[in-house]
ROMAR-880257 format. One record per atom (N, C-alpha, C): residue in one letter; y, x, z. Coordinates in steps of 0.001 Angstrom, whole numbers, padded with zeros to 6 digits, always signed. Layout:
BEGIN
AYXZ/...
This chain:
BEGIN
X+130880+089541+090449/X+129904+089352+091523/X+128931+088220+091198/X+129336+087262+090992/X+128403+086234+090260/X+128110+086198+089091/X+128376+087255+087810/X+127747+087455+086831/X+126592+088344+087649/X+126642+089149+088177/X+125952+089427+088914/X+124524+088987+090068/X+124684+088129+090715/X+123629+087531+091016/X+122909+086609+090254/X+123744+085950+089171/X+122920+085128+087862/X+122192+086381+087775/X+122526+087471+087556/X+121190+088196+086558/X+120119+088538+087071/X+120706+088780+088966/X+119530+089029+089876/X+118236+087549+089546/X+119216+086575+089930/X+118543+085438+090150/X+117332+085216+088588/X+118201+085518+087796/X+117037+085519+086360/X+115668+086408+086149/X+116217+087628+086727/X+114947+088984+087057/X+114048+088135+088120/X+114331+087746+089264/X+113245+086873+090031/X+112501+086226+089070/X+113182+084689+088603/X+112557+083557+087881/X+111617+084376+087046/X+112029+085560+086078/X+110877+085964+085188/X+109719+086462+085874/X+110433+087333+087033/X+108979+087764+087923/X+108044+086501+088539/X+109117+085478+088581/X+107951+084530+089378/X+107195+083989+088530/X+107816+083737+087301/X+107058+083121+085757/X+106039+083791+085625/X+105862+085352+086036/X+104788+086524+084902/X+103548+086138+086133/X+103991+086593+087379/X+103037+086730+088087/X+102771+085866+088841/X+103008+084406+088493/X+102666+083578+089377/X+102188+082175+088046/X+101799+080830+088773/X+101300+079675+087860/X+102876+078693+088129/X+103827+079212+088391/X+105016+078201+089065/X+105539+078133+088299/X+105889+076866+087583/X+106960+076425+086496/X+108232+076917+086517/X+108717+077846+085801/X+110562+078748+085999/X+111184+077724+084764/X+112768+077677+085167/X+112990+077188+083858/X+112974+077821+082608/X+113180+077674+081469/X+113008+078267+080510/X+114703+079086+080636/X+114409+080617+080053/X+115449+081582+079891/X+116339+081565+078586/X+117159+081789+078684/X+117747+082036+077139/X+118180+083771+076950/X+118506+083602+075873/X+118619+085188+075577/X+117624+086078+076195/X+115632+085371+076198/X+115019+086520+076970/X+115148+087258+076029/X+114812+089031+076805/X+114435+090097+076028/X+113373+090722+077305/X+112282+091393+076179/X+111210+092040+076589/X+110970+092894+077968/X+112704+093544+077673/X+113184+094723+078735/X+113259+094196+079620/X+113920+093088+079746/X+114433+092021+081737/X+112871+092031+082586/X+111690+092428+081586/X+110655+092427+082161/X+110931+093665+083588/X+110929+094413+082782/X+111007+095875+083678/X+111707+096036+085045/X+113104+094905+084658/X+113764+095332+085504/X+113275+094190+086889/X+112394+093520+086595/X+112150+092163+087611/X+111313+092488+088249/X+110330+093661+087659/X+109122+094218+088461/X+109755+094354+090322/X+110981+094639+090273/X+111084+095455+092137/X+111294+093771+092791/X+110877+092642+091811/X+110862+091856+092777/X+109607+091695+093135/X+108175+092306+092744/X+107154+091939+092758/X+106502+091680+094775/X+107258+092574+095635/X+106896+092302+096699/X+107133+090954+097006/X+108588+090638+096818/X+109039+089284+097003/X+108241+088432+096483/X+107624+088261+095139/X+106474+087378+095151/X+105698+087375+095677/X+104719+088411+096252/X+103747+088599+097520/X+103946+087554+098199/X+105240+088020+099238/X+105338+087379+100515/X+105316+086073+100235/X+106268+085458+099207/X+106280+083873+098483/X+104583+083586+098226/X+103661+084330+098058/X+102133+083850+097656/X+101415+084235+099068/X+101669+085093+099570/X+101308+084812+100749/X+101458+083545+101764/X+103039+083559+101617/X+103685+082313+102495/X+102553+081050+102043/X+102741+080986+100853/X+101974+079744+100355/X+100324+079587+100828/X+099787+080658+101241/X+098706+080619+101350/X+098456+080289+102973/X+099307+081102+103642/X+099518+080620+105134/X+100130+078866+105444/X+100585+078527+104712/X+101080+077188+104721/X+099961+076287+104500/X+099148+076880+103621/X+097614+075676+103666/X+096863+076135+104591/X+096751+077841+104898/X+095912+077891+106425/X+096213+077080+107635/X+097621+077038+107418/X+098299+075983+108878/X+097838+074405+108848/X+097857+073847+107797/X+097630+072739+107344/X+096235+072261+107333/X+095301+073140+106781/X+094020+073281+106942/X+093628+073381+108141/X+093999+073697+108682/X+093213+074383+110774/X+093577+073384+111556/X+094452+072219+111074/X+095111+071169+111871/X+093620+070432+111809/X+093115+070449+110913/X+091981+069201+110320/X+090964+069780+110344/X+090580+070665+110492/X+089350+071932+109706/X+089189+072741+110501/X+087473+073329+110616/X+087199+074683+111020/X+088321+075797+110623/X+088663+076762+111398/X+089243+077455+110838/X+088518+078623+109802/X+087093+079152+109412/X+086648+079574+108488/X+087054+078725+107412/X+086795+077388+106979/X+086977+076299+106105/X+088400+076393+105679/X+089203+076346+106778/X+091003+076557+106298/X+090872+078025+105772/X+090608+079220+106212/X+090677+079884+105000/X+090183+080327+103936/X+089423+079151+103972/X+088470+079740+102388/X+089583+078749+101529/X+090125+077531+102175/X+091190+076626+100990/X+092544+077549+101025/X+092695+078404+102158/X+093385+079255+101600/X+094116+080345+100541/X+092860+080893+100721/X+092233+081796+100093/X+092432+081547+098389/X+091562+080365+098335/X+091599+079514+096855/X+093099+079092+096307/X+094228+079087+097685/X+095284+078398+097245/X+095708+079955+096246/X+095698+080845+097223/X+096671+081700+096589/X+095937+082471+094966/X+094698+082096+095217/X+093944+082468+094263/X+094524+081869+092512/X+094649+080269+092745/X+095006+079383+092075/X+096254+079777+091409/X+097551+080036+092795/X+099007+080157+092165/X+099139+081257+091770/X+098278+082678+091821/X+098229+083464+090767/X+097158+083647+089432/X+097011+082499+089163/X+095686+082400+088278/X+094811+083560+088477/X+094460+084469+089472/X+093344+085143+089752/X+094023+086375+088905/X+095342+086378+088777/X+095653+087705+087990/X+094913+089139+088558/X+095400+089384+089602/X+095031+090701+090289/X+093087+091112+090661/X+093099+089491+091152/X+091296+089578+091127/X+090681+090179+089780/X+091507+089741+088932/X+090611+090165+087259/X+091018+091570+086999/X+092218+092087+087049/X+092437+093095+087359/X+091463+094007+087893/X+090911+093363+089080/X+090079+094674+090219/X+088801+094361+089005/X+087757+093258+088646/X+087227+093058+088122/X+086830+094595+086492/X+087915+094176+085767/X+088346+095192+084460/X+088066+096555+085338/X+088494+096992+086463/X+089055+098195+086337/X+087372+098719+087158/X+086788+098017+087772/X+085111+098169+088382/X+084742+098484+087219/X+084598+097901+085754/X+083800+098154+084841/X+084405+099095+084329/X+085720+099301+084141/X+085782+100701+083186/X+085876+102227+084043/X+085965+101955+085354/X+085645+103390+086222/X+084225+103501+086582/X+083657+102368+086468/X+082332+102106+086788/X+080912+102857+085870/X+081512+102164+084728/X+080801+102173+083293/X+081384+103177+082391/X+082276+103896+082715/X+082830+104390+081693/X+082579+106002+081881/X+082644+106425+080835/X+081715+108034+081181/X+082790+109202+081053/X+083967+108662+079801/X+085411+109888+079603/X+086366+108139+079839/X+087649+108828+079267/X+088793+108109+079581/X+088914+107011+078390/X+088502+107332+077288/X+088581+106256+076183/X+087889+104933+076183/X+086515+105990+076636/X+085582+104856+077070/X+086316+103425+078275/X+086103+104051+079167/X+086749+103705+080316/X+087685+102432+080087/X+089054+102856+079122/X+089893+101978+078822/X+089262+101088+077737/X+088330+101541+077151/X+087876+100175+076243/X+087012+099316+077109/X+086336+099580+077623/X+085362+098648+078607/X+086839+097633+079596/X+087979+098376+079563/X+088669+097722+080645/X+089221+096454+080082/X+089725+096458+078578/X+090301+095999+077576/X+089416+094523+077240/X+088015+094809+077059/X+087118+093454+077343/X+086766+092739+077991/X+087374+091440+077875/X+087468+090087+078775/X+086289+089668+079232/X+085465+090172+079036/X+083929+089927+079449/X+083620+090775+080948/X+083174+090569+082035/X+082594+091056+083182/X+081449+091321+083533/X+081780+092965+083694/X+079964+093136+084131/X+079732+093477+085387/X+078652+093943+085723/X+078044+094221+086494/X+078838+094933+088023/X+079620+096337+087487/X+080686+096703+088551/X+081486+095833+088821/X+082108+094845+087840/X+083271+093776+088102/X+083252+093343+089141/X+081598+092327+088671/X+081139+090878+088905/X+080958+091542+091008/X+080235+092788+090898/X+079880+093239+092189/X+081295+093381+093032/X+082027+094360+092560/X+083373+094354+092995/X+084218+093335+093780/X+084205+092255+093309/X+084956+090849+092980/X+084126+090225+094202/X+082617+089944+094110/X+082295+089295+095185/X+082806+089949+096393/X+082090+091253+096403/X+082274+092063+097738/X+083713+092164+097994/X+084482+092084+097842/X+086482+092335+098114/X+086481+090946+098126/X+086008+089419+098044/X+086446+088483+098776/X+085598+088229+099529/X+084634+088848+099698/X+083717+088157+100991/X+084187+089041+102030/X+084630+090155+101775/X+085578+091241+103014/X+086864+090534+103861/X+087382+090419+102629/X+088258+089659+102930/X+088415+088703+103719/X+087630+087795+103324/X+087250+086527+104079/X+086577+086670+105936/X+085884+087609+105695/X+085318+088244+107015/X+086308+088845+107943/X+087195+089465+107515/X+088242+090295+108136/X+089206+089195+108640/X+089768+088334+107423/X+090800+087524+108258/X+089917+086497+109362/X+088840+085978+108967/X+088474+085069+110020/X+088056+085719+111323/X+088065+087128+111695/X+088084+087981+112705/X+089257+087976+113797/X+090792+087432+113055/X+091635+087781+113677/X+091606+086665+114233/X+092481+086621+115447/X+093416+085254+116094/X+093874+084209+114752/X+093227+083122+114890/X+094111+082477+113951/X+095755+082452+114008/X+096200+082450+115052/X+097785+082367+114900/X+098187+083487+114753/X+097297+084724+114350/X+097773+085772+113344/X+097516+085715+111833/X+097012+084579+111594/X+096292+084829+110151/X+097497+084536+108991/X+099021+083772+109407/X+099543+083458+108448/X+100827+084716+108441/X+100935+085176+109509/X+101785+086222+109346/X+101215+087300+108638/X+099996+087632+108765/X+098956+088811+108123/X+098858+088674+106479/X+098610+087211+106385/X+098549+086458+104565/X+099737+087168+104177/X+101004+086904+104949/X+102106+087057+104444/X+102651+088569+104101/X+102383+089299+105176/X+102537+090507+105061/X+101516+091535+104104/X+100711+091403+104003/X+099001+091689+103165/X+099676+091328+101481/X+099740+090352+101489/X+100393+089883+099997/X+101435+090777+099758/X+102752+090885+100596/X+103543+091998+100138/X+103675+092871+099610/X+102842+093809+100813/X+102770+094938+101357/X+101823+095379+100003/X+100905+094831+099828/X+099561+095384+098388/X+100734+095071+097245/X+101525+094328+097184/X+102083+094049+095619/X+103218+095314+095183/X+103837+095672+096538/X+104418+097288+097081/X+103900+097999+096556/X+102601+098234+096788/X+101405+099325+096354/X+101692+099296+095279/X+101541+098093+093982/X+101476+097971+092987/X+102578+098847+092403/X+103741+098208+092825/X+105225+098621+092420/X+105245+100133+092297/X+104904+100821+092994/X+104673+101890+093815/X+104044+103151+092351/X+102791+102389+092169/X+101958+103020+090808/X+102736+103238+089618/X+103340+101711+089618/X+104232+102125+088653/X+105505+102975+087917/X+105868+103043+089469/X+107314+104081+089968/X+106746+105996+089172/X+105515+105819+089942/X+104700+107119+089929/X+103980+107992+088889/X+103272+106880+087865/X+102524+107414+087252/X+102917+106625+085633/X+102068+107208+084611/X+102410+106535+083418/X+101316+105640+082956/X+102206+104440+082123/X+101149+103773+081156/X+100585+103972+079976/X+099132+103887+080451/X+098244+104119+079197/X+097793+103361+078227/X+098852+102486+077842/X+098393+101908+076975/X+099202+102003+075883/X+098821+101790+074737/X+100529+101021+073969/X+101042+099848+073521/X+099767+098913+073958/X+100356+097480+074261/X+099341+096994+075537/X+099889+095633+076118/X+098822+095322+076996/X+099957+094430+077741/X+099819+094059+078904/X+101051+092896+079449/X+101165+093373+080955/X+101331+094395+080823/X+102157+095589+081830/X+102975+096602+081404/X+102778+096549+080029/X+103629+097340+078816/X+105012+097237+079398/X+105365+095848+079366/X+106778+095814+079680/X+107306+096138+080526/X+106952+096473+081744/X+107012+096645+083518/X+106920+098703+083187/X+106695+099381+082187/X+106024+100554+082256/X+107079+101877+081904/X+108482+101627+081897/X+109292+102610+081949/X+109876+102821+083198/X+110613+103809+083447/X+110790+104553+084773/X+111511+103646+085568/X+111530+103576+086822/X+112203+102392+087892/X+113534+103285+088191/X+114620+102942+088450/X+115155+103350+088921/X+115353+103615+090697/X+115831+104587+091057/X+115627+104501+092591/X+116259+103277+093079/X+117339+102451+092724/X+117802+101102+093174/X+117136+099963+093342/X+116104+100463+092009/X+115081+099175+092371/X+114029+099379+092957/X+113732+100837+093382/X+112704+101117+094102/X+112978+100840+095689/X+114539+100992+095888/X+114635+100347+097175/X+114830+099051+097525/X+115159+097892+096461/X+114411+096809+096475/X+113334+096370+096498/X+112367+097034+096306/X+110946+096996+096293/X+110672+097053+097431/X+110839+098384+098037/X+110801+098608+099548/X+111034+097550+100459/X+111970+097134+100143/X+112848+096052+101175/X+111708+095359+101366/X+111557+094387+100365/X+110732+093644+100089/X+109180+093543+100761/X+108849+094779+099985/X+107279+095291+100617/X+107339+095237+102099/X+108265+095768+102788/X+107856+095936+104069/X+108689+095540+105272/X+109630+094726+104515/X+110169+093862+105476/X+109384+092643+106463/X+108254+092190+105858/X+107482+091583+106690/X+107144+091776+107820/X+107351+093254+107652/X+106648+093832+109156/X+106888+093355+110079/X+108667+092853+110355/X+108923+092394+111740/X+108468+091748+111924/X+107351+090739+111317/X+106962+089196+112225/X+105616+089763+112940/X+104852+091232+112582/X+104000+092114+113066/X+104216+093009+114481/X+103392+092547+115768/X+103524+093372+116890/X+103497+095437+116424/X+104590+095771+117353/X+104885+097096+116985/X+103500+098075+116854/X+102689+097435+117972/X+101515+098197+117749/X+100894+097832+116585/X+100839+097119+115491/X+100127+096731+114303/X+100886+097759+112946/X+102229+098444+113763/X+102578+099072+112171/X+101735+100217+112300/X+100640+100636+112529/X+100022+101842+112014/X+098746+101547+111354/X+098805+100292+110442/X+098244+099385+109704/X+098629+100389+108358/X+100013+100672+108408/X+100604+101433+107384/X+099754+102344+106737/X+099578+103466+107610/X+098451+104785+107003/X+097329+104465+106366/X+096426+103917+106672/X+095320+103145+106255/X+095552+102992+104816/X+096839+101981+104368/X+097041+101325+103086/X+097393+102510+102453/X+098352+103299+102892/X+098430+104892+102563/X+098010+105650+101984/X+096568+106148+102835/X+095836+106841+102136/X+095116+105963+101328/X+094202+105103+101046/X+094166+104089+100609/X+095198+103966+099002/X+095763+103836+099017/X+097111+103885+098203/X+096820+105269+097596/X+096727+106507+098190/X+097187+107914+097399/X+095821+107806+096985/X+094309+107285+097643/X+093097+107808+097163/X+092854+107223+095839/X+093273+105933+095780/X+093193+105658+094656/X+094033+105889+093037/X+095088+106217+093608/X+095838+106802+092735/X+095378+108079+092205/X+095004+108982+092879/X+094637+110079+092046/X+093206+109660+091698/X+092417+108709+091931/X+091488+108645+091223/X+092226+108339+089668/X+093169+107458+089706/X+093681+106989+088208/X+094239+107772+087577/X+094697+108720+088299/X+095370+110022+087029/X+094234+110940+087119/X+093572+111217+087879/X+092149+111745+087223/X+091221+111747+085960/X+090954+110024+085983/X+090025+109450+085398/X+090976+108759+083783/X+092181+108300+084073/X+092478+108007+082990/X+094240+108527+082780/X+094658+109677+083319/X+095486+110106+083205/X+097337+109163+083530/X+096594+108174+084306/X+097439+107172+084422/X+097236+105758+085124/X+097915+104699+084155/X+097448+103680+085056/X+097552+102094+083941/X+096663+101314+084094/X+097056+099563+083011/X+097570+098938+084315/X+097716+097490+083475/X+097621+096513+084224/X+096788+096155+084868/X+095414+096497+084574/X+094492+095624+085394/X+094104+096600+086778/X+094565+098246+086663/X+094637+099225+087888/X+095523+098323+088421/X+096761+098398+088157/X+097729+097532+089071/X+097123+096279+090359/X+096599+095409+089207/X+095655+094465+090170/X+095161+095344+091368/X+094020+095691+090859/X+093119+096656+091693/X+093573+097457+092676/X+094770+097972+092766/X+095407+098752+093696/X+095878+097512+094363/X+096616+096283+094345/X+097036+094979+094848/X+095539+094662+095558/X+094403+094677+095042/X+093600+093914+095971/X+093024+095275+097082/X+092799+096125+096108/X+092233+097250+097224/X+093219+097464+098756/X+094332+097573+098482/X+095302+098001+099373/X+095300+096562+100726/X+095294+095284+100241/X+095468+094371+100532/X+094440+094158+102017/X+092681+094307+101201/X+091923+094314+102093/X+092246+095791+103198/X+092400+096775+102813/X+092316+097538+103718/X+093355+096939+104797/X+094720+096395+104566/X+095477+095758+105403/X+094561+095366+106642/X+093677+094332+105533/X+093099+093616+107043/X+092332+093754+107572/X+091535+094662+107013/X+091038+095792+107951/X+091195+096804+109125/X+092392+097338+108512/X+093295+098114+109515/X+093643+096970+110886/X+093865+095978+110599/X+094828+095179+111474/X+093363+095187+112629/X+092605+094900+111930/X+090855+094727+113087/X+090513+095639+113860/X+090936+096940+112883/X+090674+097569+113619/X+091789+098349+115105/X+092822+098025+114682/X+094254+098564+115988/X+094454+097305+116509/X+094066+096518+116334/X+094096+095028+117238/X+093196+094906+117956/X+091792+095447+117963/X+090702+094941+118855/X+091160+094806+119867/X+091502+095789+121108/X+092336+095797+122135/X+093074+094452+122688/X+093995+094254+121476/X+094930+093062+121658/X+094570+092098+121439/X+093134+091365+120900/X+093106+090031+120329/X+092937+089387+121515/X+091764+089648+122465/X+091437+089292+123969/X+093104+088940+124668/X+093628+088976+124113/X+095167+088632+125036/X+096095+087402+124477/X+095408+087399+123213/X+096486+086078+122197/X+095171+084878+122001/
């Protein structure tokens, strides 16, 4: 049983190492594969980068406009994932954007350089963002961070469960063989356990991310018969905003009351 949770506990630390800026201790005996299996913690990092981001909104709004608290928000969580997923959406604007067949596509995605779809992309999905949460009740904004972060990193998990990787190297490579259903219901857990801190009328927030979720997916097995890392992002931020979108929109009703 406790050889056992050591190994759980090690699959976290690597997930929190890959996808986050947080110092893990160093592993011994890594191997490439423990990657794969740490992916179904990826919601659980969400909510942990969410949390973090709601913790400076709280902190911030004590002292601060609340637009102002979440733009240092915003930046926090931006920071503790070094902008992984943002660059992500970035790559994947230019190579669905710019790209005319599937080869193309993935080479434009592959270059660290940002153009034009990126650069457009990237502004517009945080200035949404930013608009949407400062819409809500502030004393909804840290439960929403929290759940939004999840719930999109779910999505992520989700792509991966589903579809294949197109690459044959890249740093999602490792995350890119089949999940097992055990860890897909860790994932689950994870993803959408947040919900409870969400009024019952807010879970039909769900569908939204949903379709949302399936539209973009078959754009990716369409267009490139699959899915990278930097789709991954992109499905994490796409899914994310629609969250808080959705929430604006089945909340109007209710905000006048909180």
């Amino acid at each position: 049983m406790m050889r056992a949770l050591a190994y759980e506990w090690r699959l976290f630390l690597l997930a929190l190492g890959f996808f986050t800026r947080i110092p893990v201790p160093a592993l011994k005996d890594f191997k490439q594969g423990d990657l794969h299996f740490s992916v179904k913690y990826l919601p659980l990092i969400g909510a942990l980068v969410g949390g973090f981001g709601a913790l400076m909104y709280w902190l911030s709004e004590q002292y601060l406009p609340p637009d102002v608290a979440l733009i240092l928000s915003m930046c926090s969580t931006i920071y503790l994932t070094g902008a992984f997923h943002e660059d992500g959406l970035a790559d994947t604007a230019d190579g669905l954007g710019g790209g005319w067949d599937k080869e193309q596509a993935l080479t434009i995605m592959k270059d660290s350089r940002i153009g034009s779809y990126g650069a457009i992309a990237l502004i517009l999905m945080l200035m949404t963002k930013f608009q949407a949460l400062a819409h809500l009740p502030p004393m909804m904004v840290p439960v929403t961070l929290i759940v939004g972060h999840s719930l999109s990193r779910y999505a992520a998990v989700l792509v991966i469960a589903t579809q294949q990787y197109m690459r044959a190297e890249g740093k999602a490579q490792p995350f890119a063989a089949k999940m097992s259903p055990a860890s897909i219901v860790v994932a689950s857990v994870f993803g959408l356990l947040p919900f409870i801190g969400l009024l019952t009328q807010l879970l039909w927030a769900l569908l939204p991310v949903a379709i949302a979720w399936l539209w973009f997916s078959v754009k990716l097995r369409k267009r490139l018969g699959g899915y990278t890392g930097d789709c991954l992002g992109a499905m994490q931020q796409i899914t994310e905003v629609v969250f808080y979108l959705s929430l604006l929109i089945l909340g109007g009703p209710l905000w006048k009351f909180i």
